[in-house]
N, CA, C and O atoms as a DFTB+ gen file, in Angstrom:
684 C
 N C O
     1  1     106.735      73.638      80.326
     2  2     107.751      73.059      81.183
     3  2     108.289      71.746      80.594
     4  3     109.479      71.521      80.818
     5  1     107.523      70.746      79.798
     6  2     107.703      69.656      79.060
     7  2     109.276      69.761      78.560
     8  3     110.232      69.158      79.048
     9  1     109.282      70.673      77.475
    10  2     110.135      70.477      76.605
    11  2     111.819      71.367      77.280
    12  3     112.987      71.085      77.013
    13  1     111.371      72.236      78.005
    14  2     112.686      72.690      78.888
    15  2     113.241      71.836      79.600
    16  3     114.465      71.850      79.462
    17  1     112.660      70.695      80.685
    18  2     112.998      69.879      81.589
    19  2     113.661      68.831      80.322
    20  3     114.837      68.549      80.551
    21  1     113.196      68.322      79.257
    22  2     114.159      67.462      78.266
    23  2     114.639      67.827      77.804
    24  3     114.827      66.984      76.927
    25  1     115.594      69.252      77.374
    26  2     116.421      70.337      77.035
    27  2     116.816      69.872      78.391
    28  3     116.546      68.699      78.133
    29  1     117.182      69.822      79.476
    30  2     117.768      69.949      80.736
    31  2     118.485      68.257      80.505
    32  3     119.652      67.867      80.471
    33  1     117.547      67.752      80.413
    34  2     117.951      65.871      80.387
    35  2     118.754      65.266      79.191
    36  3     119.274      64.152      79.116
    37  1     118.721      66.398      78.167
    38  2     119.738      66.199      77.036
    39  2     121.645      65.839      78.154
    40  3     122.603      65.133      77.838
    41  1     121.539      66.238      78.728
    42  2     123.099      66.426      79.192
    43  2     123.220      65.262      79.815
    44  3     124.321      64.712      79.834
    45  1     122.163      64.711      80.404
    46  2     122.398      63.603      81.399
    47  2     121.645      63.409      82.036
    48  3     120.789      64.294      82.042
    49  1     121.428      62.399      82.839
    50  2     120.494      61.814      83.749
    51  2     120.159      62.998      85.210
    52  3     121.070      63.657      85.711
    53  1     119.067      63.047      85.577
    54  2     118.992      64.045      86.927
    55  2     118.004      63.683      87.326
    56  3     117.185      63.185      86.553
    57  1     117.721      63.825      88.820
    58  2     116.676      64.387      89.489
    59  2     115.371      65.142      89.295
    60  3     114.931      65.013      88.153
    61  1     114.911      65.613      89.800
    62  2     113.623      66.690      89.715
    63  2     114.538      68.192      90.386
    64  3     114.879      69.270      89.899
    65  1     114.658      67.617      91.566
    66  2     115.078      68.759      92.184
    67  2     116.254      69.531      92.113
    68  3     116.465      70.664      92.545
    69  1     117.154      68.576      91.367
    70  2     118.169      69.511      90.569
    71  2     118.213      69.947      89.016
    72  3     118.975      70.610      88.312
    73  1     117.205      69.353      88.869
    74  2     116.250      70.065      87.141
    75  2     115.890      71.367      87.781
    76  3     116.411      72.379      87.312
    77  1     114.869      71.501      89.034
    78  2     114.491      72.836      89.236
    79  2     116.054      73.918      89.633
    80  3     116.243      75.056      89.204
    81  1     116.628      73.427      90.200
    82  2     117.719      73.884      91.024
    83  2     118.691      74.538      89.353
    84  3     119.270      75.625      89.348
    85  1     118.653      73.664      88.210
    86  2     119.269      73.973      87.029
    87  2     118.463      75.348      85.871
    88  3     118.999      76.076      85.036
    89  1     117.273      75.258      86.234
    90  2     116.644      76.205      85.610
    91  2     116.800      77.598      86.291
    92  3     117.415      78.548      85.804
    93  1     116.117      77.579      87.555
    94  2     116.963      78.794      88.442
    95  2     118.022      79.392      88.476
    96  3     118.236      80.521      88.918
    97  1     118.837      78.553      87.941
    98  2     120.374      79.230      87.757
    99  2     120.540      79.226      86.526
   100  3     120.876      80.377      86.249
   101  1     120.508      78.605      85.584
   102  2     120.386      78.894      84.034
   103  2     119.314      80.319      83.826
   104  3     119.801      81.161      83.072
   105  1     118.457      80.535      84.185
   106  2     117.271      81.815      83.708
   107  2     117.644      83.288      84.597
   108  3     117.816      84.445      84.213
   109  1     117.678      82.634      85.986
   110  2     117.895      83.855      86.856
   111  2     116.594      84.470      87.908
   112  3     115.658      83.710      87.656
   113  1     116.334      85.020      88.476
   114  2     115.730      85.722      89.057
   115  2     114.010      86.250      88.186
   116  3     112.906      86.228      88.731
   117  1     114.240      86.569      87.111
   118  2     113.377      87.169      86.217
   119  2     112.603      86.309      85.751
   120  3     111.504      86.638      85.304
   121  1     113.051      84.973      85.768
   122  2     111.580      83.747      84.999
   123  2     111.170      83.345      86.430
   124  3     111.764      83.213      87.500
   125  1     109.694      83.184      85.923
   126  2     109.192      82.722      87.427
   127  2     110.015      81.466      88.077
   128  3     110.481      80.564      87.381
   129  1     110.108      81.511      89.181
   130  2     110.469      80.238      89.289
   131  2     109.631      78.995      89.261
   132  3     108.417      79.132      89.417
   133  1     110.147      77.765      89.077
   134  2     109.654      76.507      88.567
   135  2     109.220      75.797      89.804
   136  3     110.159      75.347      90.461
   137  1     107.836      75.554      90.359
   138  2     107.290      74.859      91.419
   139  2     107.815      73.485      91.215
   140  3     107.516      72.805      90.234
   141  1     108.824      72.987      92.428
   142  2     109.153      71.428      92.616
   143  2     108.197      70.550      92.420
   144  3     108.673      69.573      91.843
   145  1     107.204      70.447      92.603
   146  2     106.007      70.013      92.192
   147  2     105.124      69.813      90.683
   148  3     104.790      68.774      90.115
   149  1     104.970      70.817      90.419
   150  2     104.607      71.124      89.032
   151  2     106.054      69.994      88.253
   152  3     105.778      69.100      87.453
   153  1     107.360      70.263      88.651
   154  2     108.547      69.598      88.277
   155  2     108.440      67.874      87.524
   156  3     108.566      67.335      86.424
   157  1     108.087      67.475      89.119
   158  2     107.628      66.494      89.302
   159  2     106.699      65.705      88.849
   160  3     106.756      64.477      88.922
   161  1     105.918      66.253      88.425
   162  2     104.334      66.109      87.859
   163  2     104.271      66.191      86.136
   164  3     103.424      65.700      85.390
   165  1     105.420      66.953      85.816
   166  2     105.760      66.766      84.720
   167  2     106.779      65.342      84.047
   168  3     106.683      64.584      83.082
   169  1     107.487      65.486      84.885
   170  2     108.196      64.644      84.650
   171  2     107.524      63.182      84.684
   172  3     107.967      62.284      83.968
   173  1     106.639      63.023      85.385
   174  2     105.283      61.844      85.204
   175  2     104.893      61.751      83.863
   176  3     104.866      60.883      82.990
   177  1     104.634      62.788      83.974
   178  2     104.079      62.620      82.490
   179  2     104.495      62.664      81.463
   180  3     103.757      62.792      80.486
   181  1     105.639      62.584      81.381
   182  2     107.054      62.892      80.869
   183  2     107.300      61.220      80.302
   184  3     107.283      60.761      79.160
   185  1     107.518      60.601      81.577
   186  2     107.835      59.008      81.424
   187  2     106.973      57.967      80.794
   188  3     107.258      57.072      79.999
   189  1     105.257      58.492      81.642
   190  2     104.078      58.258      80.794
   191  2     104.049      58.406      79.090
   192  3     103.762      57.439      78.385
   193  1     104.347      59.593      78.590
   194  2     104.120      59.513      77.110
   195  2     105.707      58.641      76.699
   196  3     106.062      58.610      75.521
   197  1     106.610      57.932      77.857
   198  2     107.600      57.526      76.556
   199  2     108.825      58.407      76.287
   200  3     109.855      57.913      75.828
   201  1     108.687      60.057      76.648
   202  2     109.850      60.743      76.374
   203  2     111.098      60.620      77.102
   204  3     112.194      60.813      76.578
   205  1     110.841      60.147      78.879
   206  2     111.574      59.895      79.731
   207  2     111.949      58.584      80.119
   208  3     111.412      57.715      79.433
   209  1     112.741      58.159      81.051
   210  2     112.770      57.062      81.868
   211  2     113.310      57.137      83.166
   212  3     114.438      57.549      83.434
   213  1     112.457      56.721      83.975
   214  2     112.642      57.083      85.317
   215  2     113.381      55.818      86.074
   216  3     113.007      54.704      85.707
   217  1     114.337      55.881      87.039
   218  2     115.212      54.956      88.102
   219  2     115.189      55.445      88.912
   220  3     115.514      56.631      88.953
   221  1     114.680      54.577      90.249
   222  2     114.874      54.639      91.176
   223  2     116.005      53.899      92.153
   224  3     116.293      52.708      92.271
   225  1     116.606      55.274      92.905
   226  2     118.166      54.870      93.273
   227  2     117.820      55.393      94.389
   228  3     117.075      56.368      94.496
   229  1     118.627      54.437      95.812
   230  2     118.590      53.925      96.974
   231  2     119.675      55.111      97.551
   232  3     120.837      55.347      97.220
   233  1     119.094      55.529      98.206
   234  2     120.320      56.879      99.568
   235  2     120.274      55.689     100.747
   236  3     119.361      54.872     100.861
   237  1     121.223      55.755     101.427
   238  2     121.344      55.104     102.737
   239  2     120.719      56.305     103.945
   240  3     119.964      56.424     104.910
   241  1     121.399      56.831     103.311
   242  2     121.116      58.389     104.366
   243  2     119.618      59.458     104.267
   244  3     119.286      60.279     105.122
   245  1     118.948      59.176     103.082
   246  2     118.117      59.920     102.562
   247  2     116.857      59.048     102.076
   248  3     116.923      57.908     102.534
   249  1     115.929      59.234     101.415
   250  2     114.955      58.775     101.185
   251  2     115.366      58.692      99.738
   252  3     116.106      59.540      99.242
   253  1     114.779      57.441      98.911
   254  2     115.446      56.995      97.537
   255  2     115.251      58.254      96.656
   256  3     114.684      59.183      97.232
   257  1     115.475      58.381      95.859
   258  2     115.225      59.332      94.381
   259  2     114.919      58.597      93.402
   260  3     115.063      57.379      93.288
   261  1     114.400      59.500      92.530
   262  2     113.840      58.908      91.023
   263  2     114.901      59.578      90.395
   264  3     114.979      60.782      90.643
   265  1     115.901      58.992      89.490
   266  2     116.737      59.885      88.501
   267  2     116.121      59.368      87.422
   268  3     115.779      58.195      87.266
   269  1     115.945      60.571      86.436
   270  2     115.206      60.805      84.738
   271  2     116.299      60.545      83.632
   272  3     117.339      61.176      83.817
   273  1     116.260      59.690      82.453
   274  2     117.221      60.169      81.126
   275  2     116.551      60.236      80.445
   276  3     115.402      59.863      80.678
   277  1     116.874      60.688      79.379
   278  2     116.196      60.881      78.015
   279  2     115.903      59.818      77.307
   280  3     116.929      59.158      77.147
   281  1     114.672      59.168      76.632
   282  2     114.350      58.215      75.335
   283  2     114.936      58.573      73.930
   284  3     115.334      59.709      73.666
   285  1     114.957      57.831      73.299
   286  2     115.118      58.161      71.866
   287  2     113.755      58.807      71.717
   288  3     114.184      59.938      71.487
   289  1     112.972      58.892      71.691
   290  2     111.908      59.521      71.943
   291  2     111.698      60.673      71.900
   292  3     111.238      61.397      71.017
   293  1     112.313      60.987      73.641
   294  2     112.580      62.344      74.034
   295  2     113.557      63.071      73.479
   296  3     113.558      64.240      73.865
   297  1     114.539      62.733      72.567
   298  2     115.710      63.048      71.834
   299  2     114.833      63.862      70.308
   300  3     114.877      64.955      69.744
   301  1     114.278      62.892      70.185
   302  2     113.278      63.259      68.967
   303  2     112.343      64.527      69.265
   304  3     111.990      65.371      68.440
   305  1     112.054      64.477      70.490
   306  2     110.845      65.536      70.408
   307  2     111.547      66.609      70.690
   308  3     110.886      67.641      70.564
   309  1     112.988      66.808      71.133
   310  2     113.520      67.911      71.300
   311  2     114.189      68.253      70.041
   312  3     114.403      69.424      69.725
   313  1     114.386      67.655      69.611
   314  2     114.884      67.958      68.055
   315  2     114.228      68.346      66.964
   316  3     114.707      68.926      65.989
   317  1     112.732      67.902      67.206
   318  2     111.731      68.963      66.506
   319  2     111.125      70.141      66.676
   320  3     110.530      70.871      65.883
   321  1     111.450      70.263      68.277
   322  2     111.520      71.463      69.222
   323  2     112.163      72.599      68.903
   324  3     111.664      73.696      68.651
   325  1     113.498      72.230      68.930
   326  2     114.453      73.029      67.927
   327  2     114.412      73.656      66.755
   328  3     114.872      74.709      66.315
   329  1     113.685      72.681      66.293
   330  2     113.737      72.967      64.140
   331  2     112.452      73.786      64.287
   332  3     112.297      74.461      63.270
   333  1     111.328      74.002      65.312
   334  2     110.138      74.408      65.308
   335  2     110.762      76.477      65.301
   336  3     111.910      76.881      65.491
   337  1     109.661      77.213      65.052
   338  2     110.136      78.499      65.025
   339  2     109.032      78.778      65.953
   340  3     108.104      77.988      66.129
   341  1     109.159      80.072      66.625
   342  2     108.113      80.237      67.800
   343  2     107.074      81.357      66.614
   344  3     107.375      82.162      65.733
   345  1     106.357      81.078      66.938
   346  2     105.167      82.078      65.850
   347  2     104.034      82.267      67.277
   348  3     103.483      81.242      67.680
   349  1     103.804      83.309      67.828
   350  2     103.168      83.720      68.885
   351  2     102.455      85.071      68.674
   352  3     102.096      85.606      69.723
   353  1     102.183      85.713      67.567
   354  2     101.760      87.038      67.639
   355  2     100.065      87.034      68.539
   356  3      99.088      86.296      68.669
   357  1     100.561      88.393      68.991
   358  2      99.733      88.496      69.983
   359  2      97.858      89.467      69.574
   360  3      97.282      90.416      70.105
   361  1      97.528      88.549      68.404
   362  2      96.307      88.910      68.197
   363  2      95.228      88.933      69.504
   364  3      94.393      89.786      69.805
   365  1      95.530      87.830      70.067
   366  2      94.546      87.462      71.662
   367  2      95.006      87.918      72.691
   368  3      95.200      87.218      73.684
   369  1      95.267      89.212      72.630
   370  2      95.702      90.232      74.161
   371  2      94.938      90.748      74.742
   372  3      94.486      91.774      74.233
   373  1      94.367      90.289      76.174
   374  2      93.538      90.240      77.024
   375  2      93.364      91.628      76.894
   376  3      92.382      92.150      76.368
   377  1      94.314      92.213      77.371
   378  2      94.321      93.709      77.281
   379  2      93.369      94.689      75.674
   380  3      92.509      95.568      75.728
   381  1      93.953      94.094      74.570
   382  2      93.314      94.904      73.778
   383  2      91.417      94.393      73.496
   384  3      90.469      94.876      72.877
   385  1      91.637      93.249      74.307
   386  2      90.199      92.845      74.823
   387  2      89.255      93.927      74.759
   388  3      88.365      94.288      73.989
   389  1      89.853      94.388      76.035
   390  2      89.170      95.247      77.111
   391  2      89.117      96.340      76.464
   392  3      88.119      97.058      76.390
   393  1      90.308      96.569      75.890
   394  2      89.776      98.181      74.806
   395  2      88.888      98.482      73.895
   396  3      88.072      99.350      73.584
   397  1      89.306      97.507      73.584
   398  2      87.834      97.176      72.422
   399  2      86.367      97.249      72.423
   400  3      85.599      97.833      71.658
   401  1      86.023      96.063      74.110
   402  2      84.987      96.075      74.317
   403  2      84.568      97.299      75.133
   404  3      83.496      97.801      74.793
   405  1      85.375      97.999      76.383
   406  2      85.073      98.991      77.067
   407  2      83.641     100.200      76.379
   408  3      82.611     100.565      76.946
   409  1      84.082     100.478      75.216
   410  2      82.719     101.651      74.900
   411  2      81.174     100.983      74.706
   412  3      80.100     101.581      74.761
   413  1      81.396      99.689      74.486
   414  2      79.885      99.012      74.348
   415  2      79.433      98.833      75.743
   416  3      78.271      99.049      76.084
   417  1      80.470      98.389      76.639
   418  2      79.623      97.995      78.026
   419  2      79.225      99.241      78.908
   420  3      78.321      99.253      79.744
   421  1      80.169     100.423      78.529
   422  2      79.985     101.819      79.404
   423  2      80.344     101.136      80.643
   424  3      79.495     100.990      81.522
   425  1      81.265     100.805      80.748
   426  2      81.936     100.428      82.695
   427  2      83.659     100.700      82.546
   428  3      84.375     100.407      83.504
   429  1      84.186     101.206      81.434
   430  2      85.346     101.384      81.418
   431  2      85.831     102.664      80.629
   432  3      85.237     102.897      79.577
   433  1      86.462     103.199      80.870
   434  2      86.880     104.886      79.906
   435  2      88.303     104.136      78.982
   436  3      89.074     103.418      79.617
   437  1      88.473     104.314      77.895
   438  2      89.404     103.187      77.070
   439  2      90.655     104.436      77.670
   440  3      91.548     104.106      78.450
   441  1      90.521     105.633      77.224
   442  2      92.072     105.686      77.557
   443  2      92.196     105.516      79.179
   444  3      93.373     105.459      79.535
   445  1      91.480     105.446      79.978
   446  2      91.898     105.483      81.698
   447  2      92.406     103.533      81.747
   448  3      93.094     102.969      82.599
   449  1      91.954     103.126      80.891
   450  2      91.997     101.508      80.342
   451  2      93.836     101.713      80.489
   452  3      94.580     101.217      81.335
   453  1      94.257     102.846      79.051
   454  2      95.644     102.556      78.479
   455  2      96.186     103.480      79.490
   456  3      97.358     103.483      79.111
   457  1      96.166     104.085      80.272
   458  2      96.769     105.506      81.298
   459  2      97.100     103.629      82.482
   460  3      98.255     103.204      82.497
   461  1      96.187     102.971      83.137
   462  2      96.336     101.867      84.012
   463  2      97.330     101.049      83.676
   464  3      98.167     100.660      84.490
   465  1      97.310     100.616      82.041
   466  2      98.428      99.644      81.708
   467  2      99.605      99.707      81.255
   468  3     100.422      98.849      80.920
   469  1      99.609     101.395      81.293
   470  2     100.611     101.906      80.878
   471  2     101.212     102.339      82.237
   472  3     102.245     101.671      82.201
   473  1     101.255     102.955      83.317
   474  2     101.376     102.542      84.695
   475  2     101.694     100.555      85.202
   476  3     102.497     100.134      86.035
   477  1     101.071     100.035      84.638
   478  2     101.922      98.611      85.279
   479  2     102.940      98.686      84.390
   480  3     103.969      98.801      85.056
   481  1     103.212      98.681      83.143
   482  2     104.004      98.176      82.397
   483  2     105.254      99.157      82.539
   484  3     106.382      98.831      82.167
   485  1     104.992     100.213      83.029
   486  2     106.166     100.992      83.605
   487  2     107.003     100.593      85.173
   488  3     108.138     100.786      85.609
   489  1     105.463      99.793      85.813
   490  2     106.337      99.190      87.246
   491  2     106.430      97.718      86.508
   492  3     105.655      96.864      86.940
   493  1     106.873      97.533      85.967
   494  2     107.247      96.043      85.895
   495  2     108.816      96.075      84.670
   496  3     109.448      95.091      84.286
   497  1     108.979      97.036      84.438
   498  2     109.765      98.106      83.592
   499  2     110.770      97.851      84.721
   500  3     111.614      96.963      84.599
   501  1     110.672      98.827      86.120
   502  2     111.786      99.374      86.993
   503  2     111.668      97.687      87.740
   504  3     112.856      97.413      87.910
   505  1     111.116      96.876      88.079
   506  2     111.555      95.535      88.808
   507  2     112.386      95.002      87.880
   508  3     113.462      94.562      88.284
   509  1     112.154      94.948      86.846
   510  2     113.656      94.314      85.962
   511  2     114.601      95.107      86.093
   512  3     115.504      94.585      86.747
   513  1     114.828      96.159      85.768
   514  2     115.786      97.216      85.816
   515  2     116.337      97.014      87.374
   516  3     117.557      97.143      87.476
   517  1     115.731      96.762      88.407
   518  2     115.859      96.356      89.599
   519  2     116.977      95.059      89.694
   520  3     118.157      95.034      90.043
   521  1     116.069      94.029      89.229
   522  2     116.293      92.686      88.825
   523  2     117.705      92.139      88.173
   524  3     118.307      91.131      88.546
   525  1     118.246      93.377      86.710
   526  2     119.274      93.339      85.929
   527  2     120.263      93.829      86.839
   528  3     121.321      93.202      86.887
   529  1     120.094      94.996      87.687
   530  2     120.912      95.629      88.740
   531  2     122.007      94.659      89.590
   532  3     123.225      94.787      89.711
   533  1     120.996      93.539      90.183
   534  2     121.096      92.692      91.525
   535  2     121.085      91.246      90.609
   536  3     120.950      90.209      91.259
   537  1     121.171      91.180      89.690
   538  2     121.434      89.458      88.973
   539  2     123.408      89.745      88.938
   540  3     124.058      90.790      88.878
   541  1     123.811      88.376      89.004
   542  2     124.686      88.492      88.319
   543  2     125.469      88.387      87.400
   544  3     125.699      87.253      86.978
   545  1     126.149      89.572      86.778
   546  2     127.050      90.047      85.538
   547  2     127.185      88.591      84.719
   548  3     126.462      88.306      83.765
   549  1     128.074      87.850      85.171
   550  2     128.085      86.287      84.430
   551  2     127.114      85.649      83.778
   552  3     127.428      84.946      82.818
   553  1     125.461      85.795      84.255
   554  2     124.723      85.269      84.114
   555  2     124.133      86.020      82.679
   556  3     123.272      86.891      82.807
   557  1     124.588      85.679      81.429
   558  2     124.410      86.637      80.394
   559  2     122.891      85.951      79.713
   560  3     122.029      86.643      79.172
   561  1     122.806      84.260      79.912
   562  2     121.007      84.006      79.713
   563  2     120.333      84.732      80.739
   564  3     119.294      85.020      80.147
   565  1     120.222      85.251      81.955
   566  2     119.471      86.159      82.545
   567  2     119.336      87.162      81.849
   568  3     118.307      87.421      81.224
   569  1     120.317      87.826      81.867
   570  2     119.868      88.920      81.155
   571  2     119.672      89.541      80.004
   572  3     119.330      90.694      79.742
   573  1     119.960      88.530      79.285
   574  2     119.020      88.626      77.909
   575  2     117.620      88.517      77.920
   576  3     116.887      89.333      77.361
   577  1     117.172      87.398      78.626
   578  2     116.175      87.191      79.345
   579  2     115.210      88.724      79.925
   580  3     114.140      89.081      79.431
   581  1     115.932      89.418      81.048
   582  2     115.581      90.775      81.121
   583  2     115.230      91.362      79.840
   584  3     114.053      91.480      79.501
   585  1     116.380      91.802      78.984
   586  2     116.556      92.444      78.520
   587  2     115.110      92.219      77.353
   588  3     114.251      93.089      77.211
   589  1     115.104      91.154      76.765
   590  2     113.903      90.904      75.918
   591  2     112.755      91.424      76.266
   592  3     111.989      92.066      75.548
   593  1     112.562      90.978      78.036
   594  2     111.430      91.605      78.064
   595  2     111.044      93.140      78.992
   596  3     110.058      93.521      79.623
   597  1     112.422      93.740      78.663
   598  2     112.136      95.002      78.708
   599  2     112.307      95.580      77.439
   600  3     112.461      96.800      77.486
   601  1     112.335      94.912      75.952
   602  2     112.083      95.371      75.113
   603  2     110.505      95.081      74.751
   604  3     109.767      95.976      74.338
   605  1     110.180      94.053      74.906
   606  2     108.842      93.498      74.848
   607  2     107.751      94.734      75.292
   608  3     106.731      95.059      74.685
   609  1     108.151      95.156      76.205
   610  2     107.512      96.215      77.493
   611  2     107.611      97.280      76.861
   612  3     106.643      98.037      76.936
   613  1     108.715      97.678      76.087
   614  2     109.069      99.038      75.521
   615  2     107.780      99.309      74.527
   616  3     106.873     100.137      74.448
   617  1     108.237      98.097      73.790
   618  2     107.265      98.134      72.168
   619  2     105.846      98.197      72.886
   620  3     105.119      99.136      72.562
   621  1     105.378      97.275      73.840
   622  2     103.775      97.591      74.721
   623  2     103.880      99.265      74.634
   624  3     103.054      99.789      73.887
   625  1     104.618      99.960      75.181
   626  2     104.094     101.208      75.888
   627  2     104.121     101.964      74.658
   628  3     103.442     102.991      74.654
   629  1     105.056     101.535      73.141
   630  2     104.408     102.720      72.120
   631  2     103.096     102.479      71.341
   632  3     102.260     103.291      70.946
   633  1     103.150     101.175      71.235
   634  2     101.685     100.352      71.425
   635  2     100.510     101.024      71.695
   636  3      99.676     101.249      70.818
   637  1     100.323     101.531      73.430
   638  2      99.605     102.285      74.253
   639  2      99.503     103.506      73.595
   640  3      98.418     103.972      73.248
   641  1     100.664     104.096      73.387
   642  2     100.882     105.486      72.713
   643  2      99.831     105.651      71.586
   644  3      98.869     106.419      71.588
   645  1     100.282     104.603      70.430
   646  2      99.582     104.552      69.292
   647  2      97.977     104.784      69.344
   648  3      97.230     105.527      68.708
   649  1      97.745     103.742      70.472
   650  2      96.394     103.643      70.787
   651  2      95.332     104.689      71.157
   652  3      94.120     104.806      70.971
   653  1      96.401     105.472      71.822
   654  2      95.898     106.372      72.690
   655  2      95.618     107.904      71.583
   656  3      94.613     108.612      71.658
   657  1      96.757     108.121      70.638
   658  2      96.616     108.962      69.371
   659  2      95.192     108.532      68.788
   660  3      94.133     109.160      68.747
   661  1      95.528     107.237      68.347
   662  2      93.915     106.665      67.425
   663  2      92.602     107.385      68.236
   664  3      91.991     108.250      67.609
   665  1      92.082     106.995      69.835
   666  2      91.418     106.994      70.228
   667  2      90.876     108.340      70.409
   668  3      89.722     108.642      70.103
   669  1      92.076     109.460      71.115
   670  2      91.985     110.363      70.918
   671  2      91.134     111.097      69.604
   672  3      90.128     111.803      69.681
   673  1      91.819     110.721      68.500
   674  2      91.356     111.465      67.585
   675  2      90.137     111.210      66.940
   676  3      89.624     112.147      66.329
   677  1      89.504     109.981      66.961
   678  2      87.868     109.382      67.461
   679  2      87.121     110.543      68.160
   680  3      86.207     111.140      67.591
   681  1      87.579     110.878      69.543
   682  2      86.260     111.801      70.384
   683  2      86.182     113.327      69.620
   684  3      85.362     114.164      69.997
């Protein structure tokens, strides 16, 4: 959440609650949404390391606000943010955990393992497909967003497939 909320503060000074209010509508429906709180709590810590700076400004009508800008700092760390490449391969998948270990413990059948996750990953398949349906058309970072990770989901289920050939041909 760090480095999105100062991607958000690049443009200008804001709030918390219209940082959350900006991500929701920038992502869409499909990224979890961002707890006001968690928001908040970041943004503490945000000001704490130096990346932020926080003002507090007076409502007559409302209770004051804290508005956030960016440090040279925070300018910096988003700019290495940028130049950074995401490298995430998914050697540590809980899931192929469980496949793995399942025949030593005898408490799990590996393919009833890949038949289960291949069943969620098919309902979580049709809620986007749901999701892309009922977002709207304009919103083309949503649904790329979708769309990634119903490719993400795709490549899982030949994944499963693969797995399920290998294992197969084991018994």
């Amino acid at each position: 959440m760090r480095l999105p909320l100062l991607a958000l503060l690049a443009r200008g000074p804001a709030h918390g609650y219209e940082l959350k209010q900006d991500l929701e509508q920038l992502l869409g429906a499909a990224y979890p949404q961002p707890n006001v709180g968690q928001i908040y709590v970041t943004l503490g810590r945000l000001e704490k390391t130096g990346l932020i700076e926080g003002e507090a400004i007076e409502q007559s009508s409302r209770p004051n606000k804290k508005v956030y800008r960016l440090t040279e700092a925070g300018h910096e760390a988003l700019r290495a943010w940028f130049e950074e490449t995401a490298d995430e391969p998914r050697v540590r998948d809980e899931f192929f955990m469980k496949l793995a270990l399942a025949p030593q413990t005898g408490l799990a059948d590996q393919i009833s393992l890949i038949n289960r996750q291949r069943r969620q990953y098919l309902n979580t398949m049709r809620q986007l497909s749901k999701l892309a349906a009922a977002e709207d058309r304009d919103n083309r970072i949503s649904h790329l967003l979708i769309e990634g990770a119903m490719l993400h989901l795709q490549a899982d289920l030949d994944w499963l497939e693969r797995c399920q050939e290998e294992l197969e041909e084991l018994q």
